[in-house]
C-alpha positions as CSV (number, residue, x, y, z in Angstrom):
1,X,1.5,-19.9,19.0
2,X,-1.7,-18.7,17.4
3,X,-1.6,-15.9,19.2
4,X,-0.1,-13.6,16.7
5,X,-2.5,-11.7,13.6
6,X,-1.2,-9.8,10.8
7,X,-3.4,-6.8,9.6
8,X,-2.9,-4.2,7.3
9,X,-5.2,-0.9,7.1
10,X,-6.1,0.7,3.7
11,X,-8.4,3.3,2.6
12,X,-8.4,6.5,0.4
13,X,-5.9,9.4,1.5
14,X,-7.4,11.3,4.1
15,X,-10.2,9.0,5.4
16,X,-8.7,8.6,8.8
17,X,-6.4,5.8,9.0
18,X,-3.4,6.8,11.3
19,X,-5.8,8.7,13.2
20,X,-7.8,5.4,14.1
21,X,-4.6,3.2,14.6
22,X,-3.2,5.7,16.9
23,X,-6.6,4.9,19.2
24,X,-5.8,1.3,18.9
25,X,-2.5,2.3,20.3
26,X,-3.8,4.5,22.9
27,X,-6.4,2.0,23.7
28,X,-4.1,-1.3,23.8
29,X,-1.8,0.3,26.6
30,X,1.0,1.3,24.8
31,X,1.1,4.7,26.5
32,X,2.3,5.3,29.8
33,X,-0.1,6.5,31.6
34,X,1.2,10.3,31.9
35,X,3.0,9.6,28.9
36,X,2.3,13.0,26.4
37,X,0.7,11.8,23.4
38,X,1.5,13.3,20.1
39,X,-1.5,13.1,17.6
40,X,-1.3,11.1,14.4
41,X,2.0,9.5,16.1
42,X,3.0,7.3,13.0
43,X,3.1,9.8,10.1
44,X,6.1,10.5,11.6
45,X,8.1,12.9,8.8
46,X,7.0,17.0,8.9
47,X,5.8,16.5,5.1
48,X,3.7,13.9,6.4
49,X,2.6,15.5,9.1
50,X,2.3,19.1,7.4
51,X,0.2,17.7,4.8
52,X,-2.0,15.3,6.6
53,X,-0.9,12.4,4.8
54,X,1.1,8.8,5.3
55,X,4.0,8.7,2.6
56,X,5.5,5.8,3.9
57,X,3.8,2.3,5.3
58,X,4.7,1.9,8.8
59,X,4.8,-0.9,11.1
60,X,3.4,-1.1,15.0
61,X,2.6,-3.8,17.2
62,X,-0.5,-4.1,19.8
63,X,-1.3,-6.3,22.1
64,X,-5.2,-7.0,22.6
65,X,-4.7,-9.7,25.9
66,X,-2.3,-11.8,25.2
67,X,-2.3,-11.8,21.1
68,X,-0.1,-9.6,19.3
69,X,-1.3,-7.4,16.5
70,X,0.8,-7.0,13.6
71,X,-0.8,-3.3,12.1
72,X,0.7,-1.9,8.8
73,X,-0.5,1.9,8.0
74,X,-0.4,1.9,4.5
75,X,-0.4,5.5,2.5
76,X,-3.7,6.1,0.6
77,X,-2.5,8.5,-2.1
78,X,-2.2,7.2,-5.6
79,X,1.3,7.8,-6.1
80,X,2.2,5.6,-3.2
81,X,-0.2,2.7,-4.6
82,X,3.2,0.7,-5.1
83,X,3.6,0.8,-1.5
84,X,0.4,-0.7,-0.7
85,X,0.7,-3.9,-2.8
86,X,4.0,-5.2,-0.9
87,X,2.7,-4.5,2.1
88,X,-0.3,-6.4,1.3
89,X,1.6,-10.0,1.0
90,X,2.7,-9.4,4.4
91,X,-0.6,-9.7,5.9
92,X,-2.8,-12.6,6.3
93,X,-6.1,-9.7,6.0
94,X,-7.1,-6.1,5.7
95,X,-9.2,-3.7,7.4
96,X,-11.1,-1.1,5.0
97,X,-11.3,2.4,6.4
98,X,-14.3,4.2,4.3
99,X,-15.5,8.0,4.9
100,X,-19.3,7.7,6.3
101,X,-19.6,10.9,3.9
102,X,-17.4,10.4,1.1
103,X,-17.7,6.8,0.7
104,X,-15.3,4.5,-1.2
105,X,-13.2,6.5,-3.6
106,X,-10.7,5.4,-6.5
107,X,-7.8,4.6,-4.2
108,X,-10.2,2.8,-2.4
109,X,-11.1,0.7,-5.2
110,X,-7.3,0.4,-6.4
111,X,-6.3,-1.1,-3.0
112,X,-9.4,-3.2,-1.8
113,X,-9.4,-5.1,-5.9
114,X,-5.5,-5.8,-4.7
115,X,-6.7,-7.6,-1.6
116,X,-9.1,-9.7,-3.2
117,X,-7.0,-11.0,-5.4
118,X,-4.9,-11.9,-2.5
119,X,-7.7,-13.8,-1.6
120,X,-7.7,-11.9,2.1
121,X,-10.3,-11.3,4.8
122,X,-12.1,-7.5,4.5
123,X,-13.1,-6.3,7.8
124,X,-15.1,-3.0,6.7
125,X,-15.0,-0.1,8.8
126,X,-17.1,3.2,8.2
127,X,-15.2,5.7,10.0
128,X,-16.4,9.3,10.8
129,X,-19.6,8.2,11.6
130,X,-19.8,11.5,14.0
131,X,-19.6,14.2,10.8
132,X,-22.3,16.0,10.5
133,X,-22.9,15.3,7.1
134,X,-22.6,11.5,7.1
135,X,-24.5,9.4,4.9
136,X,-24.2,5.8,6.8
137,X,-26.7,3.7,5.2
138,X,-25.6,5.0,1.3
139,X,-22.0,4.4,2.4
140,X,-22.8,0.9,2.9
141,X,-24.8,-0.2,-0.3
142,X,-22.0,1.4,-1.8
143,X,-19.4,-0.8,-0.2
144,X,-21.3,-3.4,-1.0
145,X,-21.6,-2.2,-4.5
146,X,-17.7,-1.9,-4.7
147,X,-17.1,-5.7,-3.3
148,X,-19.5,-6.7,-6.4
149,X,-18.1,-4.6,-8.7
150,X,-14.5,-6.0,-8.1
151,X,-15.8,-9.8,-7.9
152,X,-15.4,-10.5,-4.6
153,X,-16.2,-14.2,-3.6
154,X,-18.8,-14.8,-1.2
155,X,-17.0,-15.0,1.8
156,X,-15.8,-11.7,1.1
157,X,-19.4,-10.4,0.4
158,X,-20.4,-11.3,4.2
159,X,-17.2,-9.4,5.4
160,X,-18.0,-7.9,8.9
161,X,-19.0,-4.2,9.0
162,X,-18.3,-1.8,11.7
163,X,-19.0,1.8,12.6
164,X,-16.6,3.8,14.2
165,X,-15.2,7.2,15.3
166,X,-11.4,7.6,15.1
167,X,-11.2,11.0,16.6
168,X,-13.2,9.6,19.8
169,X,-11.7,5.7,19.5
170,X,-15.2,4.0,19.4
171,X,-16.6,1.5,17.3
172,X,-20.1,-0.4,17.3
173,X,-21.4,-3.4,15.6
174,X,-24.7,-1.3,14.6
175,X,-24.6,2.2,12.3
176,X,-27.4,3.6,14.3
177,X,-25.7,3.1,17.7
178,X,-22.7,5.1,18.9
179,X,-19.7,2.5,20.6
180,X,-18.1,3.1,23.9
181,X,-14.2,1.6,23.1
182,X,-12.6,0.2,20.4
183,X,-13.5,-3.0,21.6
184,X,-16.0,-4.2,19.2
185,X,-12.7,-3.9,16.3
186,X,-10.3,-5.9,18.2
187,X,-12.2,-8.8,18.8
188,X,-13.3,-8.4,15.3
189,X,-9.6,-9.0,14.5
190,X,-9.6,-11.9,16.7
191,X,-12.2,-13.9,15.2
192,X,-12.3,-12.8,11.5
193,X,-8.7,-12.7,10.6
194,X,-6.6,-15.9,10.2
195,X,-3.4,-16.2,12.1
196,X,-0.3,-16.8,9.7
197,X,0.9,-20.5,9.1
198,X,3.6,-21.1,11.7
199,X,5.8,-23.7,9.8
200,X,9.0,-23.1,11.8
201,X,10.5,-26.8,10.9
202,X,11.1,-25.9,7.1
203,X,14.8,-23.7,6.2
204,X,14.3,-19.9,6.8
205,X,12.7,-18.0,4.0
206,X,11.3,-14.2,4.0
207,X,10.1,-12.3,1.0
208,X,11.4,-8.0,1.8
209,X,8.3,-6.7,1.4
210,X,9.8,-2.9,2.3
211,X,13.2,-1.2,3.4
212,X,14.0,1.2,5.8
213,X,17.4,3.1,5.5
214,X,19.5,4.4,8.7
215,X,22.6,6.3,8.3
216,X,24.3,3.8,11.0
217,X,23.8,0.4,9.9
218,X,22.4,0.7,6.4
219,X,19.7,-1.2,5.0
220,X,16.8,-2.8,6.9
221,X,15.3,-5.2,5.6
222,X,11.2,-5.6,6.9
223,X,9.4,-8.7,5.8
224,X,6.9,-11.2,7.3
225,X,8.9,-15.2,7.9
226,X,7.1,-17.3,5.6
227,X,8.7,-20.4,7.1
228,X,11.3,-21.4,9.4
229,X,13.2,-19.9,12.3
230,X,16.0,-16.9,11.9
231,X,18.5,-16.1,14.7
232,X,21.2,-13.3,15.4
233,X,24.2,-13.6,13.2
234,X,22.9,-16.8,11.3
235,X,24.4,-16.8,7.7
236,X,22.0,-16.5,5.0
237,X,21.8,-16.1,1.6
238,X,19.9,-13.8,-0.6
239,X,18.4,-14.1,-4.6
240,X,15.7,-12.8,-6.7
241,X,12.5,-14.6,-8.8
242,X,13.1,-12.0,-11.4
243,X,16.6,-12.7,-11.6
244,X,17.1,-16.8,-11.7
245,X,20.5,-16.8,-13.1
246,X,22.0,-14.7,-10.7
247,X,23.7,-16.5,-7.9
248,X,22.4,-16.3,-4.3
249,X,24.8,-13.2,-2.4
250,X,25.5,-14.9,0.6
251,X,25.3,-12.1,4.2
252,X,25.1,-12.9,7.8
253,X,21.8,-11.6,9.8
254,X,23.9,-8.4,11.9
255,X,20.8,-7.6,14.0
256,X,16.8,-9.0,14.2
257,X,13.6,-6.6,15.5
258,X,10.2,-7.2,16.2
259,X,7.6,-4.6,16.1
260,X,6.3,-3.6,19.8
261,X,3.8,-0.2,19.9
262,X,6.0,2.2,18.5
263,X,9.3,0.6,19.1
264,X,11.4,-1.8,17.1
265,X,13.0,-4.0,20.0
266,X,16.1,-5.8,19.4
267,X,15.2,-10.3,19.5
268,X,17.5,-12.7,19.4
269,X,15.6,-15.1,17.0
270,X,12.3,-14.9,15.3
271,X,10.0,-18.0,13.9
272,X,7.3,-18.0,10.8
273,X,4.6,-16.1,11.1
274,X,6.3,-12.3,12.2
275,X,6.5,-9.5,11.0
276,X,10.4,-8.5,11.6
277,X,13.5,-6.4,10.4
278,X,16.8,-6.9,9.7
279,X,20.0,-5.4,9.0
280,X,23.3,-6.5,7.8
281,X,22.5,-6.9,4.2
282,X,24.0,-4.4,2.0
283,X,22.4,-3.8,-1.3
284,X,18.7,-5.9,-0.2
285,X,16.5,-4.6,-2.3
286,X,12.3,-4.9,-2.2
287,X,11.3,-8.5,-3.7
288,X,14.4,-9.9,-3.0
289,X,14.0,-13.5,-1.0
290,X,16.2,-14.2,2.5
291,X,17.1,-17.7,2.9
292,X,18.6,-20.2,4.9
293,X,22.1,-20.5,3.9
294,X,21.8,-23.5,1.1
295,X,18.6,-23.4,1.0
296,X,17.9,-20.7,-1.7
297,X,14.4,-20.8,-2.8
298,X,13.2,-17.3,-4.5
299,X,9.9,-16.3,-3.8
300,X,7.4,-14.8,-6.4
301,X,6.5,-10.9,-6.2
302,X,5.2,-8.5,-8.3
303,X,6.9,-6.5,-10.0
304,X,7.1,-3.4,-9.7
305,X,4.7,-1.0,-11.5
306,X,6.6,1.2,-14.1
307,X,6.9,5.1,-13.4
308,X,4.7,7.0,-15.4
309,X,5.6,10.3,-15.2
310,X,9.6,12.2,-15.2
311,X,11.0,15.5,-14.6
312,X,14.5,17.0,-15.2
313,X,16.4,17.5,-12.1
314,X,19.1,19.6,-13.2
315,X,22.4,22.0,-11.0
316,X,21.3,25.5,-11.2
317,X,22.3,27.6,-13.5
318,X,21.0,31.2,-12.9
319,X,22.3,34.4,-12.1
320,X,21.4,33.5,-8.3
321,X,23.3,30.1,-7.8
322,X,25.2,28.8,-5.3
323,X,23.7,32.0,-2.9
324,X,21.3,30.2,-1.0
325,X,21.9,26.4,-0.8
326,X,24.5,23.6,1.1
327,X,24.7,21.3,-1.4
328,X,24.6,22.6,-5.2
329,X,27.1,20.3,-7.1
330,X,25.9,17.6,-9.5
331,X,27.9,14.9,-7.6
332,X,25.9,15.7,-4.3
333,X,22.2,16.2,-6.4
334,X,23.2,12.7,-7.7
335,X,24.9,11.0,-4.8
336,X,21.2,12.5,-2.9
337,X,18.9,10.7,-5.4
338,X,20.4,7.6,-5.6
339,X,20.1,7.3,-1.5
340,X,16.4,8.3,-2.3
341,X,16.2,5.1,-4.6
342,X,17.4,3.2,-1.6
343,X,13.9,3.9,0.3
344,X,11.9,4.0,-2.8
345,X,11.6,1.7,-5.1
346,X,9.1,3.3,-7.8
347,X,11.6,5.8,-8.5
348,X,14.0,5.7,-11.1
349,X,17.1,8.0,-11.6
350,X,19.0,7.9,-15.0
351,X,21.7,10.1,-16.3
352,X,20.8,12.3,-19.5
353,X,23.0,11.5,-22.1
354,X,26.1,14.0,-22.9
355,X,24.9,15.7,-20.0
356,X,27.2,15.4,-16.4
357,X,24.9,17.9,-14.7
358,X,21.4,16.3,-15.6
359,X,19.2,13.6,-14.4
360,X,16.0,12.4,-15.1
361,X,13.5,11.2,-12.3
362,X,10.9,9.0,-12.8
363,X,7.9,8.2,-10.4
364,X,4.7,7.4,-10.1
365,X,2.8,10.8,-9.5
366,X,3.8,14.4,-9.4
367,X,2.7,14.2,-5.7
368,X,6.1,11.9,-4.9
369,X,7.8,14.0,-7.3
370,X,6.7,16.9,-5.6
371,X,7.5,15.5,-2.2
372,X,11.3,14.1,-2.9
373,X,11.6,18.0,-4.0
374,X,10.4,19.3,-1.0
375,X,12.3,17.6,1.0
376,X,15.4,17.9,-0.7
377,X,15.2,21.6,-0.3
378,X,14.8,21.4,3.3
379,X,17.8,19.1,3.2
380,X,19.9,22.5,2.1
381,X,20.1,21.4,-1.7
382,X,19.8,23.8,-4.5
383,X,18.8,23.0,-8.0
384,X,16.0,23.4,-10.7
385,X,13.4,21.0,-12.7
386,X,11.4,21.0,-15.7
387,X,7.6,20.3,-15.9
388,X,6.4,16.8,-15.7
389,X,6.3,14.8,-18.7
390,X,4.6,11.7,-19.1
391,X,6.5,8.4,-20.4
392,X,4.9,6.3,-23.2
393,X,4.7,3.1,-24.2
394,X,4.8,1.0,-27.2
395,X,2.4,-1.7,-27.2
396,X,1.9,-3.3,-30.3
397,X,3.0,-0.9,-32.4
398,X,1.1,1.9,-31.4
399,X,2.2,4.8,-29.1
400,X,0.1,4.6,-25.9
401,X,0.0,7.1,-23.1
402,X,-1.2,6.5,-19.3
403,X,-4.5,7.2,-18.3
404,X,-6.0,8.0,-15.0
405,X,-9.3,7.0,-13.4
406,X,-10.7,10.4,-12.1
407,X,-13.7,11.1,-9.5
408,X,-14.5,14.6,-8.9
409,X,-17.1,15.4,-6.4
410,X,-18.6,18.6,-6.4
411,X,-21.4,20.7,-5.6
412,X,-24.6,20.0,-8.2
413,X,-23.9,24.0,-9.4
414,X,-20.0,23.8,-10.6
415,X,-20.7,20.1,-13.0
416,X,-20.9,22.1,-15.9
417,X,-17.4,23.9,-15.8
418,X,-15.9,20.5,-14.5
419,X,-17.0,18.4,-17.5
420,X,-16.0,21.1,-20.0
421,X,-13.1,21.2,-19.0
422,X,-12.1,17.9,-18.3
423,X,-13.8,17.0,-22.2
424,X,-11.2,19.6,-23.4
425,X,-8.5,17.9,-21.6
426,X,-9.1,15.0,-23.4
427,X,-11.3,13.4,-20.8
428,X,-13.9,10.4,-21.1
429,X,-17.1,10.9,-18.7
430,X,-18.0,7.5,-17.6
431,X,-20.9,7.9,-14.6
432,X,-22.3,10.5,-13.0
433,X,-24.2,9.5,-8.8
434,X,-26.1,12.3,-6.9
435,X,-24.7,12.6,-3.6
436,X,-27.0,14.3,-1.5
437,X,-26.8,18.1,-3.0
438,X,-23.5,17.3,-4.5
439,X,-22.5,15.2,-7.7
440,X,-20.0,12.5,-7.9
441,X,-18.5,12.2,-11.8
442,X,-15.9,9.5,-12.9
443,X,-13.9,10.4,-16.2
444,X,-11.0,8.7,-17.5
445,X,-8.1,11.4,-18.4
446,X,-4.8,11.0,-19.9
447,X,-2.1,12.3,-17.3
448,X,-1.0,14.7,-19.2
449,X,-4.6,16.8,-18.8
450,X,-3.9,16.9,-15.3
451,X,-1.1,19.1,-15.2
452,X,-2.2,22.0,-14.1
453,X,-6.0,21.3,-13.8
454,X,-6.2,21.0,-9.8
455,X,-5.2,24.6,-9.4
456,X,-8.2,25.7,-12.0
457,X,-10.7,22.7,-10.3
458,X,-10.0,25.0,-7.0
459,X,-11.0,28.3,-8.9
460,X,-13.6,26.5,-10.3
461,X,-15.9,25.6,-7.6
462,X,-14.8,28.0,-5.4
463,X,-12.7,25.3,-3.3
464,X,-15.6,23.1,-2.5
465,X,-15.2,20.5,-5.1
466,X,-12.9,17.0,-4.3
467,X,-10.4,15.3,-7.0
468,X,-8.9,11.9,-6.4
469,X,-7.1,10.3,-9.7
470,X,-5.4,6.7,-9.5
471,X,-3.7,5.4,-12.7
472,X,-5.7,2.7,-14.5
473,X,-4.2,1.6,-17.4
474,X,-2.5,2.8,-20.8
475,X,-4.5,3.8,-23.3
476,X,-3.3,4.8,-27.9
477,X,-2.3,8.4,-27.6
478,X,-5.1,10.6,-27.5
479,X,-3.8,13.9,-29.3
480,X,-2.6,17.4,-28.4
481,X,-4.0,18.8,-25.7
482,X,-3.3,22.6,-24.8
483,X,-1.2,22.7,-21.7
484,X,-1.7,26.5,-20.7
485,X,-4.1,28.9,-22.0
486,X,-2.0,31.9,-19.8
487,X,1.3,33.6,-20.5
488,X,4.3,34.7,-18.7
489,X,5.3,38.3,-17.2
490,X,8.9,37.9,-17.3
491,X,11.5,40.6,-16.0
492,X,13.8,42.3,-18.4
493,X,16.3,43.3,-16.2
494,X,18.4,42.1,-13.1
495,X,17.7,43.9,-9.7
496,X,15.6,44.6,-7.6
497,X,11.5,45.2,-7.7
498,X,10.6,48.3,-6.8
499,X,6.5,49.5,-5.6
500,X,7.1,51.7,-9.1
501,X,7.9,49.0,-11.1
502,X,5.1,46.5,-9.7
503,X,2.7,49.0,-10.1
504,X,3.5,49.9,-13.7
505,X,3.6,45.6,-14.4
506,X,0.3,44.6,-12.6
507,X,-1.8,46.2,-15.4
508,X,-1.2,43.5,-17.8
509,X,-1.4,41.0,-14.9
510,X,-1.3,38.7,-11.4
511,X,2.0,39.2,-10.2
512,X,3.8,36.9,-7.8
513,X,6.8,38.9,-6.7
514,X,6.7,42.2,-3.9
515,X,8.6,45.0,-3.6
516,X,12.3,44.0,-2.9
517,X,12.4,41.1,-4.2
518,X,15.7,40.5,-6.2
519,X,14.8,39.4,-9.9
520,X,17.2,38.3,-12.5
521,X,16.1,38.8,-16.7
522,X,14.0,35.8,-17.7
523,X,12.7,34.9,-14.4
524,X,8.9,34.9,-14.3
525,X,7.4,37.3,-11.8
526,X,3.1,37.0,-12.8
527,X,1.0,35.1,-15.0
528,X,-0.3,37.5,-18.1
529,X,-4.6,36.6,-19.2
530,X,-3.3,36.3,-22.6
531,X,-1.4,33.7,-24.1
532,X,2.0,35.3,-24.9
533,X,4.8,36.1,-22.5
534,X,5.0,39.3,-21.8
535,X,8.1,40.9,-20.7
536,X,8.1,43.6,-18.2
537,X,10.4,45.9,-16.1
538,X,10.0,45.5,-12.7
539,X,13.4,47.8,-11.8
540,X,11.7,50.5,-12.9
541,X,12.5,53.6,-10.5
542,X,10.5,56.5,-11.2
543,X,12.1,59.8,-13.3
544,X,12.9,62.2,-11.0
545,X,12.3,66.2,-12.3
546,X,13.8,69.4,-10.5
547,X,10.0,70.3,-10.1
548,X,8.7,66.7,-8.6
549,X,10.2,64.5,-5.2
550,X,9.6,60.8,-6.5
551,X,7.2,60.5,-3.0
552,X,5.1,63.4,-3.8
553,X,2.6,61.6,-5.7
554,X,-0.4,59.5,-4.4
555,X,0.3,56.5,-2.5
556,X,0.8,53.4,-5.0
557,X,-2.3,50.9,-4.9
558,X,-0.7,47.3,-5.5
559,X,-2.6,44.2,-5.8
560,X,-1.3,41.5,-3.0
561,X,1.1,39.2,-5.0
562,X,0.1,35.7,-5.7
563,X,1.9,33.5,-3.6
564,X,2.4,29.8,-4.8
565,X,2.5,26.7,-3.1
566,X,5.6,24.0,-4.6
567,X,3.1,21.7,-6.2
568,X,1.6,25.4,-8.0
569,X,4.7,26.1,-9.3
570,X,5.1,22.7,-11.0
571,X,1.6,23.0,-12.6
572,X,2.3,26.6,-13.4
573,X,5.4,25.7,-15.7
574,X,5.1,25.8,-19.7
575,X,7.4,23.6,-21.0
576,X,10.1,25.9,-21.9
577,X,10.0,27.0,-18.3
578,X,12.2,25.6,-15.4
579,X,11.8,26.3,-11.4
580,X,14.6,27.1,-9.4
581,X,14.3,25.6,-6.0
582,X,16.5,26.8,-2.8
583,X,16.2,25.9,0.4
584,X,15.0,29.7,0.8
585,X,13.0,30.4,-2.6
586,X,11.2,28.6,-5.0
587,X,11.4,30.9,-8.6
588,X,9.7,30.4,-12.1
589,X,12.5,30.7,-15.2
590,X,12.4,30.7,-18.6
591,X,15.2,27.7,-19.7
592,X,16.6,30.4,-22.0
593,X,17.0,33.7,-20.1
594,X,18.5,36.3,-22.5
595,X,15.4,38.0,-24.1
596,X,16.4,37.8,-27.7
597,X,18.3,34.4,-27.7
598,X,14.4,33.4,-26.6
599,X,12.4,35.8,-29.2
600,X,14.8,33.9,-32.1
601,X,14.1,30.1,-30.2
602,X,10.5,30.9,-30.5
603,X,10.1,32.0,-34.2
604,X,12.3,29.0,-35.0
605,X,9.9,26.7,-33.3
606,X,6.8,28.6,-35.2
């Protein structure tokens, strides 16, 4: 039963992944033949496929003859790196997606040093190859370059290379000759990458290396059998290496899948070597071990990697709550985040203390932060959050922050303003590599100078320039670092905005509201050039005379509001800020919103 290989497919976010394995689908016979296709089939969420990224790994089958193809699509954003290195132990080798113009980039060199130290098989694929500004040859020496870097063994070193084009499903053994199929990549499969040991005479064991959650039967367990054979409604047992002293929970195994294309088909029994899931398990939880009943044997795992960042996720409290949103309790916020905690296990949800209607969220980025929000509000729930923080650590003694490894590649004209203002954010610059016209730059930056930077970045080189950041390591605390050199227009009044009252406010700056929007007093509606908060009245009618009709005058001339994405508005926030978020509105607010309550907070705090 060699016949069976186990591959999982990382790269950098954006480099083309779930674009190439939906040609292996397409190409393997999946499809019916007049079946409609949807593009990039497995990011199967909106958010995913809104934003062009994988959040989640997913699981498909092919079959290439008669072997079976085990293909996890693992997400290549940073805040997902947790993802990656579970799925990683289910795989017996990896194929490495690189950009034939951007080359490898840090979430490329966060998941490929994973795999080597898994001691699996690299097959190297330059995708893109058909963009008009590819660089093939530099990409690479600079693959190459990486596998040295991250002390790949020799084997490793003489891992295959191929050159493909997702978009038009072909790949080719040479850079400098355009493939037909994807032929040249399955056999590469074939021959390169070991099938899994098949030792089906030991007791079952399986290490959950993810979990799916369905409303009907719970949680699904997915995991690849190390040894041993499983059937329908065998009794099992379950325990954890990180808890030893815990006695093994005994369950029954309800129902058993296999991965097949797209589907999850129901088996009856399932030997070592598959990649399968199973339900029936109540609490299972990532790392735990399945085993044959008596036979408890825990498998080791990696921890999980500690959160490094947390936000406030509070019921809201202003003027306008409870207008626009299903679910606005703290019992349904809470009940809602703890189901999220289910599916992902880098999160962590606490309760504040002497708070009921509080909780703090911890994650690994303010991109999964951002996108648990999101989807939240399109779930109907109303509430409001503060501004990232980051968490700290003592080690040794000595108050240690996290740091991020940061490459930033821009055109050779914008450098300057990049490296000033990453230096100001605290930023060390490590390397600098021409890139054709452009110029790649690697810093290492505290978190906390990233809040709010990608928004400037943008500005900065007029939307040309590329950031990638992947957390590296913690590093002593580094200082104070100014957050926000902008201020606040806040309204004074509750109502709504009138053209009069815009027009008066946009003089002392960018506002984000229009005419008819309803405004509550403290709510931010523009960002002020200068560094104070500035309150303005928006409500403002004009005075009307005996000897004047308010619509006599000249036509008012207003700037076009500034309209801000979710991730915006959590970069936008000073810390004594909060966003309300609605399924229908996203608003800025300060926490405190009567105007002299706030004036007396702030000379206390001077």
């Amino acid at each position: 039963m060699d016949k069976l290989r186990n591959v999982a497919i990382i790269a950098h976010v954006d480099h083309g992944k779930t674009t190439l394995v939906d040609e292996m689908l397409k190409q393997s016979g999946v499809y019916r033949e007049n079946q409609e296709v949807v593009d990039r089939v497995m990011d199967s969420n909106d958010l995913e496929r809104e934003r062009g990224i994988t959040i989640m790994a997913k699981n498909t089958a092919v079959w290439y003859g008669d072997t079976k193809i085990n293909i996890v699509d693992t997400p290549g954003h940073a805040d997902f790196g947790g993802e990656v290195e579970r799925i990683l132990k289910m795989v017996n080798g990896v194929i490495l997606l690189v950009d034939a113009a951007e080359g490898p980039m840090p979430q490329t060199r966060f998941v490929l040093s994973r795999a080597l130290e898994m001691g699996h098989r690299v097959i190297v694929v330059v995708n893109k190859i058909d963009r008009p500004d590819q660089r093939i040859h530099e990409v690479v020496d600079e693959v190459l370059e990486l596998l040295m870097d991250l002390d790949a063994t020799d084997e490793q070193l003489d891992s295959p290379m191929l050159f493909c084009s997702g978009r038009q499903g072909t790949a080719s053994y040479s850079p400098d000759v355009v493939g037909t199929d994807l032929k040249p990549l399955f056999e590469t499969i074939l021959e390169y990458i070991p099938a899994p040991e098949m030792d089906t005479e030991s007791p079952f064991q399986m290490l959950v290396s993810s979990i799916d959650y369905n409303e009907y039967v719970g949680r699904i367990a997915i995991g690849r059998i190390e040894r041993g054979v499983i059937r329908q409604n065998q009794e099992i047992e379950v325990c954890n290496y990180h808890n030893p002293d815990d006695a093994p929970v005994k369950a029954k195994a309800v129902s058993l899948y296999q991965f097949d294309g797209l589907n999850r088909v129901p088996v009856t029994e399932a030997g070592a070597g598959n990649i399968i899931a199973m339900s029936g398990i109540g609490d299972v939880t990532i790392g735990d071990t399945i085993c044959a009943r008596g036979a408890a044997e825990p498998l080791p795992f990696v921890k999980i990697s500690a959160p490094t960042l947390e936000m406030t996720f509070s019921v809201n409290d202003s003027p306008f709550a409870g207008r626009e949103g299903k679910f606005v309790t703290s019992r349904q916020i809470k009940d809602r985040l703890m189901r999220e905690t289910l599916k992902d296990v880098s999160l962590r949800v606490t309760e504040i203390e002497g708070s009921t209607d509080g909780f703090n969220v911890a994650g690994r980025g303010e991109m999964s932060l951002s996108i648990l929000i999101e989807t939240m509000r399109r779930e109907g729930y109303e509430f409001q959050v503060s501004p990232p923080r980051v968490l700290y650590q003592e080690i040794n003694g000595v108050r240690c922050e996290p740091v991020e490894r940061v490459v930033v590649d821009v055109p050779s004209d914008y450098m300057g303003s990049v490296m000033e203002k990453l230096g100001a954010r605290k930023g060390d610059f490590i390397e600098m590599t021409p890139v054709g016209n452009r110029m790649k730059l690697e810093f290492l930056v505290p978190s906390r100078g990233l809040f709010g930077y990608r928004n400037e970045f943008l500005t900065d080189t007029k939307g040309e320039g590329i950031l990638a950041s992947v957390f590296e390591r913690y590093e002593p605390y580094k200082g104070e670092i100014a957050r926000r050199s902008t201020g606040s227009l806040i309204a004074f009044e509750t109502g709504e905005a009138v053209a009069y009252g815009i027009w008066n406010a946009q003089e002392r700056g960018a506002m984000f509201i229009t005419p008819g929007t309803k405004v509550y007093a403290g709510m931010v509606v523009g960002v002020c050039p200068k560094s104070d908060d500035v309150s303005v009245n928006v409500c403002r009618t004009k005075h009307l005379t005996n000897t004047r009709a308010s619509g006599s005058d000249e036509a008012l001339r207003l700037i076009p509001a500034r309209q801000m994405s979710l991730e915006q508005c959590l970069e936008f926030l000073a810390d004594d800020e909060l966003l309300e978020v609605t399924p229908k509105n996203l608003r800025l607010r300060k926490r405190i919103l009567d105007h002299s309550q706030r004036m007396k907070a702030v000379m206390r705090n001077k």
